[in-house]
N, C-alpha and C positions, 0 to 999 in steps of 0.2 A: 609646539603647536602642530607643525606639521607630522608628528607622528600623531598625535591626538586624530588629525582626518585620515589620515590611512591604516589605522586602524580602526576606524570609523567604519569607510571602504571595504577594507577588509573583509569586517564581523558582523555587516549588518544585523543578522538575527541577533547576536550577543548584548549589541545598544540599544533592540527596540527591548529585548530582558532587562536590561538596567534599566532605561527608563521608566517600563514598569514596574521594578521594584522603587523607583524613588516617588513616584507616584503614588503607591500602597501607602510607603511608608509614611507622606505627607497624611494621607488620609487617617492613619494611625494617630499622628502626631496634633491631628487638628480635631479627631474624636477625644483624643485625653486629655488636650490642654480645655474643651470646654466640659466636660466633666469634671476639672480640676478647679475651672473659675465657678462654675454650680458649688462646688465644695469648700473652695475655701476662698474665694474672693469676691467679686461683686455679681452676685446672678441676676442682679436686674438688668444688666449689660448688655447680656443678652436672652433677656426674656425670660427667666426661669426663677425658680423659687428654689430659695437657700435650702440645702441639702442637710441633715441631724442624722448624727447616730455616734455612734465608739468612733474614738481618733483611729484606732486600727482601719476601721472597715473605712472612714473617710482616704484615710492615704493610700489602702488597696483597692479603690474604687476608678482610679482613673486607667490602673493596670489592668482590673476587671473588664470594665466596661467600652473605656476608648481604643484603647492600645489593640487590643486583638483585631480590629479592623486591616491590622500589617498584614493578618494573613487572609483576608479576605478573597486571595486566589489563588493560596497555596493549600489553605485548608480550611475551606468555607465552614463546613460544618463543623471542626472544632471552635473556629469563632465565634459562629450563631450562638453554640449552649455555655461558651465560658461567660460572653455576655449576659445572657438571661441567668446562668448562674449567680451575676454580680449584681442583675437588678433584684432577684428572689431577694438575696441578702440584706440590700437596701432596703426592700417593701416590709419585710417581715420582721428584721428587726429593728426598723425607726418609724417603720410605717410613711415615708416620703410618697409625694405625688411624683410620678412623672410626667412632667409636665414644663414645656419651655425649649428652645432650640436645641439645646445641650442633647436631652432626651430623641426627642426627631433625628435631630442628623443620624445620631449612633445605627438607632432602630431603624430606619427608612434606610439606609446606606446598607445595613446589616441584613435587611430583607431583601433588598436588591440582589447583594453579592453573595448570598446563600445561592438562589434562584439562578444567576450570571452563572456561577465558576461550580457549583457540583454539580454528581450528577442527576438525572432527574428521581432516582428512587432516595438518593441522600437529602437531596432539597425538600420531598414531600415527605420523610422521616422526622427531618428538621423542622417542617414547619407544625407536622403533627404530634410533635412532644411538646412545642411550646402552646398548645390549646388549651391545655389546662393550666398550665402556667398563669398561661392570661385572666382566667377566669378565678384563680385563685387569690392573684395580686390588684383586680380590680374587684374584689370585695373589700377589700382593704385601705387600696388606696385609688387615687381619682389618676387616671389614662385621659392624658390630651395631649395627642401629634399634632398632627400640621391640619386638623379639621376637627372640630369639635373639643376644643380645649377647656371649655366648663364642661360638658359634659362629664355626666359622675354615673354609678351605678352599670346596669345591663347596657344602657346605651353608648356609655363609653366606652365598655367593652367591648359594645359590636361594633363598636366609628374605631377602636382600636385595630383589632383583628380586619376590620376591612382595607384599612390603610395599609398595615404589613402586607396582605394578603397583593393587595393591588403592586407593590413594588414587588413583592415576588414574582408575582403572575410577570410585570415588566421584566425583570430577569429573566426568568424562563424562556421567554420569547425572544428575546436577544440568545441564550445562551444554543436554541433550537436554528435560529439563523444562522449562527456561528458556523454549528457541525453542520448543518446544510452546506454554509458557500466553501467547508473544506474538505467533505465529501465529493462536493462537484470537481475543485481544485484535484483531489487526490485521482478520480477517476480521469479528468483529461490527462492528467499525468500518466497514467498508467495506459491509458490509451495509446496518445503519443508514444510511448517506450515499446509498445505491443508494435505501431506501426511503424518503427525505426527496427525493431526486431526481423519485423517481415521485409522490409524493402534490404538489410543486409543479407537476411538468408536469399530473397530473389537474386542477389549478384554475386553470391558465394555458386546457388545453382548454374546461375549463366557462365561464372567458368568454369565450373566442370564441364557442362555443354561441351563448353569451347573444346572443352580436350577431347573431349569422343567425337567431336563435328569434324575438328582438327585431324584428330586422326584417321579420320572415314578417309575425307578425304585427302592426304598423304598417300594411303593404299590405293584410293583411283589413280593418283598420278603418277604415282611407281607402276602400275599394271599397265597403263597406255601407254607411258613411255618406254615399257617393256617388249611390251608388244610394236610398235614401229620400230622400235631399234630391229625386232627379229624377222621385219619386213612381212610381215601377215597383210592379207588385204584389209581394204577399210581402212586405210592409213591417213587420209586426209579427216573422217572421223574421230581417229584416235589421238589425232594431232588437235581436234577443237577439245574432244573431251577433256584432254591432257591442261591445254588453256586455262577452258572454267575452270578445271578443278586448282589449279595454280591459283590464278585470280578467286578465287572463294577463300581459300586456304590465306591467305593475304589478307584480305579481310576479318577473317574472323581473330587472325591473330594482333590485329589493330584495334579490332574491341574486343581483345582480353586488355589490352593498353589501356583503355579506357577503365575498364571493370575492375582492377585490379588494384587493390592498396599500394600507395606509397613505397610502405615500408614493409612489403611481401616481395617475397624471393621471386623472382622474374625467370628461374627454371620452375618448367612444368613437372611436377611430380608427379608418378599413377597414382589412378583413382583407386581408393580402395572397394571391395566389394563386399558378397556376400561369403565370399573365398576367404576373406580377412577376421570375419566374424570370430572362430575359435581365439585367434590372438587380441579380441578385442575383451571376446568374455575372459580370457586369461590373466588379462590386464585389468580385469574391474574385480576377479577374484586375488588379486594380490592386494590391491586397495582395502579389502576386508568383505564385499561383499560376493555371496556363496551363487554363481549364475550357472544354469541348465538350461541349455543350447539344443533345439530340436528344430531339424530343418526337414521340411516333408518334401516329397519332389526333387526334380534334376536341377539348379538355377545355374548350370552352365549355359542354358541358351540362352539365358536372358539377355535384353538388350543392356548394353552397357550403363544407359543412363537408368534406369530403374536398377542396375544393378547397385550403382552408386547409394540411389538415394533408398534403399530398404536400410545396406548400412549408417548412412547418418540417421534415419530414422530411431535405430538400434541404438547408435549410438549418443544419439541424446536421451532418447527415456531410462537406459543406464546412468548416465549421470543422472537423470534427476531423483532416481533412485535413491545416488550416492549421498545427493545434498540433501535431501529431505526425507528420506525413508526411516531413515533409524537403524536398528538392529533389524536385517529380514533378510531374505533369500528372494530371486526373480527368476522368472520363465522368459526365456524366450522362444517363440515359434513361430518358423517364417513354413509358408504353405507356394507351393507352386504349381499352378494349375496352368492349362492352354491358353486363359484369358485372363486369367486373373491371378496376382502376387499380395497374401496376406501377413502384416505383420503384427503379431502380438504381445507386448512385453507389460507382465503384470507382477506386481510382487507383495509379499506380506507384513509390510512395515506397519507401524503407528498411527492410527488412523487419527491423525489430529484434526483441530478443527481448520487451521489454516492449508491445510494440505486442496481443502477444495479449493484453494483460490490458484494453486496450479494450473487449473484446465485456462486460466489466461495466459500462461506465463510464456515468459518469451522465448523459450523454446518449445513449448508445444505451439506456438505463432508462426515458427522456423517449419515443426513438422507440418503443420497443416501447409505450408505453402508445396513442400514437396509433395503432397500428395496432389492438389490441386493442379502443377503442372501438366499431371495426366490423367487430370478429372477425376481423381481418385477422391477419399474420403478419410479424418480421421477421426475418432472419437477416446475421449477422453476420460478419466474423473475416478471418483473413491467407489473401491468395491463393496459390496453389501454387507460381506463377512470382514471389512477392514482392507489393508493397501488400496493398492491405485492400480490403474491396468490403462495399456494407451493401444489401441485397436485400427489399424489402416491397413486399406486395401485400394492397390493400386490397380487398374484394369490395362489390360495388353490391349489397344487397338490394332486395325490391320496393319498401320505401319507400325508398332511396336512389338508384333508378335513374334516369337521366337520360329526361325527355320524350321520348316520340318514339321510342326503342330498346325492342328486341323484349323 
């Protein structure tokens, strides 16, 4: 018993699946056992009128007609037509009414779950082949569901067809609520993952920070204390400066403490740059894909932390290249101007249909946070002629502009 609840526990999706298959199956099972009492036992039992024809088609009648209800949400619309296949059968060659609970539950349950479980161009296929049907078998014989059960001729037909129609229509509308509340479900999901994406990439950025902030200031404090050691004036200056820059330095390295995973290596590694780039494209052509590396401009003077992030920039829209592109070739081209550092990496992969649902994805979530650091911008998405191309440009303010540039 106790493994019965923990795997209970366990599996939940798997038990709410069984349960609905025992559930179908009931309904299978309780469409053909009254089908079978219409046939061969007492149909006044419940409500219906004893059923004539060939022993054959009596005993194939409750596999006909009840039983396919089992697949009522595995394959709606093969149910629907074996059904009506089994009543044609019945109408035409015994000439039987449908008429009595047996007949309703099947049909009303069978309209329902067309409408419920396919989709909406299978449901209105399904219900538009059985139209003539109806109007063929109620020349013949007398249609009475669950309203109108004398009713004979056109009007039974039409009190028939509007009964289906109506439990359909009810299906329908359940089955439109449905992908509603798990479209909604699927987008806060993807939401959420988009916003867990960005708040990791922000504290991936914060420490690299750390190490270029880190580092700035280590080079103040070596130079002050370099300088009082070699007795230069201004020493009582160079002695506060020396301080802060100590005490800053201390800090920042107590919220890498914070920032920092678990189970990440607690030495500080260099940041790689745009220096790195050729060994990055060399590494994504061994992987199999063919990359062209075109760097315009000097980016040695770049400030470190843009230097960083043009590389991870690169280097995520490489991967996504990798996982989702296909068979294709990519560009890269980083541009370096006085005020502005542009990056472009486009390639000519497969232009699938799900490939647009990348400009969410949770690395281009990553990229846009780096660009926004420094008010920058990126943009995303499928090219005209096929691939994808991801475009950011990051602007130099005065405090991030390279020495030396206007």
């Amino acid at each position: 018993m106790q493994a019965v609840r923990r795997f209970v526990s366990d599996h939940p999706g798997s038990t709410a699946r069984t349960g609905i298959g025992i559930a179908d199956a009931g309904i299978g099972i309780a469409g053909a056992a009254l089908i079978a009492v219409a046939a061969w036992g007492a149909p006044r039992l419940i409500g219906s009128e004893a059923i004539a024809g060939p022993a054959w088609l009596l005993v194939l009648l409750p596999l006909l007609v009840g039983a396919p209800l089992v697949l009522r949400r595995r394959a709606p619309l093969a149910m629907w037509l074996t059904i009506w296949t089994g009543i044609t059968l019945l109408c035409l060659l015994a000439h039987n009414s449908l008429r009595g609970l047996a007949f309703t539950f099947v049909l009303l349950t069978a309209a329902y779950s067309l409408g419920a479980h396919a989709s909406f161009r299978r449901a209105v296929a399904g219900l538009l082949l059985i139209v003539p049907v109806v109007f063929v078998i109620g020349s013949k014989a007398e249609l009475g569901l669950a309203v109108g059960k004398g009713a004979g001729g056109e009007a039974g037909v039409a009190l028939a067809l509007l009964q289906l129609v109506a439990f359909w229509l009810a299906g329908v509308l359940v089955h439109a609520r449905r992908q509603a509340a798990s479209l909604a479900a699927r987008s806060a999901e993807l939401q959420r993952q988009a916003e867990q994406a960005a708040a990791a990439e922000r504290t991936r950025i914060a420490r690299e920070l750390h190490d270029i902030v880190a580092h700035h200031l280590s080079v103040i404090v070596l130079q002050a204390a370099g300088a009082r050691a070699a007795g230069k004036p201004a020493g009582p200056s160079l002695e506060k400066i020396e301080n802060s820059a100590r005490q800053a330095l201390a800090e920042t390295r107590r919220l890498l403490g914070v920032l920092r995973d678990p189970d990440e290596d607690a030495g500080l590694a260099p940041q790689p740059g745009i220096g790195e780039l050729d060994e990055l494209a060399a590494s994504v052509r061994a992987a199999g894909l063919p990359v062209h590396l075109a760097i315009d401009g000097d980016p040695a003077a770049l400030p470190a932390a843009v230097d960083v992030s043009v590389y991870r920039i690169v280097q995520e829209a490489l991967t996504n290249v990798l996982k989702h592109a296909g068979p294709a070739r990519a560009e890269v081209t980083i541009g370096c101007t006085a005020d502005t550092v542009t990056v472009e990496v486009t390639d000519n992969g497969i232009a699938e249909p799900g490939r647009k649902a990348r400009a969410g994805g949770h690395g281009l979530a990553g990229m846009r946070e780096r660009a926004a650091v420094f008010g920058g911008e990126l943009a995303a998405g499928p090219r005209p002629g096929g691939g994808f191309a991801v475009h950011a440009r990051l602007p130099l303010s005065d405090g991030l502009r390279p020495a030396g540039l206007p």
